[in-house]
MIDRENVEX-348653 format. One record per atom (N, C-alpha, C): residue number from 0; atom name; x, y, z. Coordinates in steps of 0.02 Angstrom, whole numbers, plus 50000, padded with zeros to 5 digits. Example, Ala and Ser with C-alpha at 12.3 -4.5 7.8 and 13.67 -1.06 7.14 Angstrom:
2
0;N;50660;49716;50390 .
0;CA;50615;49775;50390 .
0;C;50660;49835;50390 .
1;N;50642;49888;50354 .
1;CA;50684;49947;50357 .
1;C;50645;50002;50394 .
//
This chain:
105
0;N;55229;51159;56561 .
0;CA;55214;51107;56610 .
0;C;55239;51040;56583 .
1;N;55265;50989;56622 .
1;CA;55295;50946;56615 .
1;C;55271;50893;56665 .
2;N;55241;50818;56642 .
2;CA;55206;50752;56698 .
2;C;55232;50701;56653 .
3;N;55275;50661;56683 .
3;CA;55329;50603;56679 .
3;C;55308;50569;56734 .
4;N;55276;50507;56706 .
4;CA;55267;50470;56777 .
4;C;55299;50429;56780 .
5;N;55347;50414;56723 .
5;CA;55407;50362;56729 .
5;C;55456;50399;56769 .
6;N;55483;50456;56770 .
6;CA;55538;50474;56793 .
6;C;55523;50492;56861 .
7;N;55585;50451;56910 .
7;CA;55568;50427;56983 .
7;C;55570;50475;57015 .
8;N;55541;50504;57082 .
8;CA;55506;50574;57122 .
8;C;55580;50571;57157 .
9;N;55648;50529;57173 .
9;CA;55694;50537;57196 .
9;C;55767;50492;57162 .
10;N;55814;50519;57179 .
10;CA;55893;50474;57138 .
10;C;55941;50494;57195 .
11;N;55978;50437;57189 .
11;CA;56023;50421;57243 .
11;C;56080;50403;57206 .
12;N;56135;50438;57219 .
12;CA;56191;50437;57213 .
12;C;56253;50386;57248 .
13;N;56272;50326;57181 .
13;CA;56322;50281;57217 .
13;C;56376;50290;57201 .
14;N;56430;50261;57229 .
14;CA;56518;50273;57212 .
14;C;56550;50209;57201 .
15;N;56601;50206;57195 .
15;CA;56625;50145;57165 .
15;C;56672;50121;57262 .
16;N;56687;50169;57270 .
16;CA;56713;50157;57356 .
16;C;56699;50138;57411 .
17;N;56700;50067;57373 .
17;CA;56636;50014;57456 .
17;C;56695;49968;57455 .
18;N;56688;49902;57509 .
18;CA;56700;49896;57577 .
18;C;56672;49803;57537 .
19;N;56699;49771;57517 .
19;CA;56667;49692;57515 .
19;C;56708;49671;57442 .
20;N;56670;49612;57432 .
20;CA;56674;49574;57359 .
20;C;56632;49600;57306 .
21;N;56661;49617;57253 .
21;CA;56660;49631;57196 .
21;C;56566;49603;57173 .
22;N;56511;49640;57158 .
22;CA;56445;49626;57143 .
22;C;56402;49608;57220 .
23;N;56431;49618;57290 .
23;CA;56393;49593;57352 .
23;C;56364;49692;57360 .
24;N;56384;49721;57299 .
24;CA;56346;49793;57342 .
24;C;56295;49807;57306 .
25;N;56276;49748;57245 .
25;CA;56218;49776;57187 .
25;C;56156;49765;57206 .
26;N;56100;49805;57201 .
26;CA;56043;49802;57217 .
26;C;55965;49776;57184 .
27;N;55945;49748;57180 .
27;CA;55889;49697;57144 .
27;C;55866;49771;57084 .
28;N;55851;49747;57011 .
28;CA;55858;49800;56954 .
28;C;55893;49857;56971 .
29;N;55951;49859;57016 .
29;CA;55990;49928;56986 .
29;C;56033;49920;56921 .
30;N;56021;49972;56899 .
30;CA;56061;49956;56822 .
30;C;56133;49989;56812 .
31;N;56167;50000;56888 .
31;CA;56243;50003;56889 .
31;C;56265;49985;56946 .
32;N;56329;50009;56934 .
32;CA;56358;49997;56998 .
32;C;56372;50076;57037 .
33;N;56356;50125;56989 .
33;CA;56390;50192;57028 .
33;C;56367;50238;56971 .
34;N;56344;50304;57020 .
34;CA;56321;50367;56970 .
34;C;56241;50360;57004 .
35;N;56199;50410;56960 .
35;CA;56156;50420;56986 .
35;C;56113;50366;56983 .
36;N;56027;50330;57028 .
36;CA;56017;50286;57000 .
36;C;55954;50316;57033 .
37;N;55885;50290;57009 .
37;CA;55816;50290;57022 .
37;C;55789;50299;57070 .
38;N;55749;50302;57119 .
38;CA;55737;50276;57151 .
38;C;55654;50265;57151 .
39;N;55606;50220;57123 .
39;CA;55524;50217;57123 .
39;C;55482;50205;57206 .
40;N;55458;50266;57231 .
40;CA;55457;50240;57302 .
40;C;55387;50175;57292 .
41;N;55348;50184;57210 .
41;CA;55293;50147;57241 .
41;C;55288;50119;57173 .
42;N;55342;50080;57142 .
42;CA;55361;50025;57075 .
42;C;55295;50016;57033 .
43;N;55257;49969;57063 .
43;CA;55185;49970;57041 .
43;C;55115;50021;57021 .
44;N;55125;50069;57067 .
44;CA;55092;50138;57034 .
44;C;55109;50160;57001 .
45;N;55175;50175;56981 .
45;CA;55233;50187;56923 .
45;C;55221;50196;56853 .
46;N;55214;50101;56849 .
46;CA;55200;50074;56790 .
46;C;55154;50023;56788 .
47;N;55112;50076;56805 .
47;CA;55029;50036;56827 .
47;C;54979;49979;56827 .
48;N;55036;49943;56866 .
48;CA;55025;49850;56883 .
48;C;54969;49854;56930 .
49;N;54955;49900;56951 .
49;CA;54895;49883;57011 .
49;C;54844;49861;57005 .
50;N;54802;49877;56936 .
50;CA;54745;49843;56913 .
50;C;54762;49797;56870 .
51;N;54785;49804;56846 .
51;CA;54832;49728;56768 .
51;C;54847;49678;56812 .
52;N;54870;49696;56851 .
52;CA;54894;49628;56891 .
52;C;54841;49575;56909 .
53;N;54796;49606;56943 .
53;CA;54751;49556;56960 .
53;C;54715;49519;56884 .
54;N;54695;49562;56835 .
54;CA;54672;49524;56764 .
54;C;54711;49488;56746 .
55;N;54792;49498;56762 .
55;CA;54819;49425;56706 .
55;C;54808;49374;56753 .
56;N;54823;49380;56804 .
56;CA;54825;49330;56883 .
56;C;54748;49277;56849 .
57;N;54702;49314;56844 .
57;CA;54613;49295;56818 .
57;C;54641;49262;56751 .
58;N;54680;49299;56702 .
58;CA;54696;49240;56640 .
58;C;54720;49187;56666 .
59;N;54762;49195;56689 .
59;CA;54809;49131;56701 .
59;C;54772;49079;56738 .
60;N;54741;49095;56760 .
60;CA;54707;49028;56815 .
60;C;54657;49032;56753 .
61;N;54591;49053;56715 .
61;CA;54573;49044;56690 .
61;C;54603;48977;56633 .
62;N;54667;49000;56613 .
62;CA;54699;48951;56564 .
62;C;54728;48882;56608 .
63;N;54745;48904;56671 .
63;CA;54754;48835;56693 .
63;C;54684;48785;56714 .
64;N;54640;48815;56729 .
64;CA;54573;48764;56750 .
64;C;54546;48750;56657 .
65;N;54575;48794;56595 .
65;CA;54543;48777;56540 .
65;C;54588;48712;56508 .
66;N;54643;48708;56544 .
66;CA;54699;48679;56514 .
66;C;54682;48586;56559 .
67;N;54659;48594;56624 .
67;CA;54642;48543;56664 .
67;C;54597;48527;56638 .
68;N;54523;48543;56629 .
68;CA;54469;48515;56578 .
68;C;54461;48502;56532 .
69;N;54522;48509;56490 .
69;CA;54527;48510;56424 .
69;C;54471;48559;56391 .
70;N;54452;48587;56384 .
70;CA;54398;48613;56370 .
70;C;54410;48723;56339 .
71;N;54362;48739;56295 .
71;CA;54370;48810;56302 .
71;C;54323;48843;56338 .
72;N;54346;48902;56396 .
72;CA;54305;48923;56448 .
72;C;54254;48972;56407 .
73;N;54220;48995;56440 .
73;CA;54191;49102;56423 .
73;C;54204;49126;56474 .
74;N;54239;49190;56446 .
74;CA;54247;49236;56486 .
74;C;54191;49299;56509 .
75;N;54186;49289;56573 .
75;CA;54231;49276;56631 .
75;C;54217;49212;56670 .
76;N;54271;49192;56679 .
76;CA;54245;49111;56727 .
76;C;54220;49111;56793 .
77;N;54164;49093;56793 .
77;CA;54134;49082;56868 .
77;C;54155;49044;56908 .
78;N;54172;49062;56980 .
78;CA;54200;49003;57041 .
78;C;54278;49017;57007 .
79;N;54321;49049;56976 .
79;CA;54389;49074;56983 .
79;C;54410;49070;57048 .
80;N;54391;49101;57073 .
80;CA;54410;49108;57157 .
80;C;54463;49058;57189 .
81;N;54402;48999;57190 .
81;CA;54409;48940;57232 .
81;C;54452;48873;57181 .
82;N;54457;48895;57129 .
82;CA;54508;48857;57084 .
82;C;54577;48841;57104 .
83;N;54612;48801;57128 .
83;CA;54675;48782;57138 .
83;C;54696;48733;57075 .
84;N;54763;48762;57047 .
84;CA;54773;48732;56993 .
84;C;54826;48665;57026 .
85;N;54826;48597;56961 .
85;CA;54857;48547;56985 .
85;C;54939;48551;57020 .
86;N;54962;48605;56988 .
86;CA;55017;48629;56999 .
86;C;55044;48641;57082 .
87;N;55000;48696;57083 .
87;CA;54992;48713;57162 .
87;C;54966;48670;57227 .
88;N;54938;48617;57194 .
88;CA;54900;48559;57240 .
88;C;54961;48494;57234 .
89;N;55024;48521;57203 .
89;CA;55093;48452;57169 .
89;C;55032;48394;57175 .
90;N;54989;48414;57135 .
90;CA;54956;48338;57072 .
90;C;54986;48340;57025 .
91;N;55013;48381;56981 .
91;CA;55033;48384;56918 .
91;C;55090;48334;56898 .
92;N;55083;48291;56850 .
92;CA;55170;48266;56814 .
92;C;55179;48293;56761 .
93;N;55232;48313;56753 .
93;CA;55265;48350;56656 .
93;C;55266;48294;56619 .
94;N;55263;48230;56649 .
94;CA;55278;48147;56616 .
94;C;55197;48133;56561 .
95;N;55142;48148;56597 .
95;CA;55081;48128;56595 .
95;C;55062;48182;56556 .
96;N;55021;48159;56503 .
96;CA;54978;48210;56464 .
96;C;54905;48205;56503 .
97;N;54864;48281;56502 .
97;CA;54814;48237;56500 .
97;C;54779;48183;56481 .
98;N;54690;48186;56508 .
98;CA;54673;48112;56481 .
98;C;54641;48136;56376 .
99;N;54611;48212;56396 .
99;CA;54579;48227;56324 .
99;C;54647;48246;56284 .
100;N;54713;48250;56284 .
100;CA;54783;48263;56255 .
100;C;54772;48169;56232 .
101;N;54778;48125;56269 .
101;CA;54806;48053;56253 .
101;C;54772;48030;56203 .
102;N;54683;48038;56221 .
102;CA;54661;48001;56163 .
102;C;54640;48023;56101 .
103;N;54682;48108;56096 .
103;CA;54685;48141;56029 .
103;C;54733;48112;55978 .
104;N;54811;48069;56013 .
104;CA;54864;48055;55984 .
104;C;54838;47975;55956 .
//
């Protein structure tokens, strides 16, 4: 018995005998131009982003509301949810340190 859950449930066969400009026939991560190639009908079940995904999504905002307060959070942060980081609200300048960054220097 043999369970590969990397290796894709179908492969599709390309040729070099198309019809356009040179790279207008390549397809988002195909890794040629011709011969056999992958096909993942469901990418994310694959290589099992379905639950990971949402935890780093929870780091990352975690580090951006820890990074806005200057401050270190505990995990897990309460009211995550409703957090919009400065970024996403274009408050943010790359010019401007924070205010607890300024009066460390």
């Amino acid at each position: 018995m043999q369970v590969d859950t990397l290796q894709p449930p179908a492969r599709i066969f390309l040729s070099r005998n198309l019809q356009g400009e040179a790279g207008e026939n390549l397809v988002e991560k195909q890794n040629a131009e011709q011969g056999l190639m992958p096909v993942l009908a469901d990418e994310g079940f694959s290589y099992g982003y379905l639950h990971d995904g949402l935890l780093v999504t929870e780091l990352l905002m975690a580090a951006y509301l820890s990074a806005e307060l200057g401050e270190t959070l505990s995990w897990p942060v309460t009211n995550l949810e409703a957090f919009v980081p400065a970024v996403a609200r274009e408050a943010w300048d790359p010019r401007v340190l924070p205010s607890h960054e300024r009066s460390a220097t």
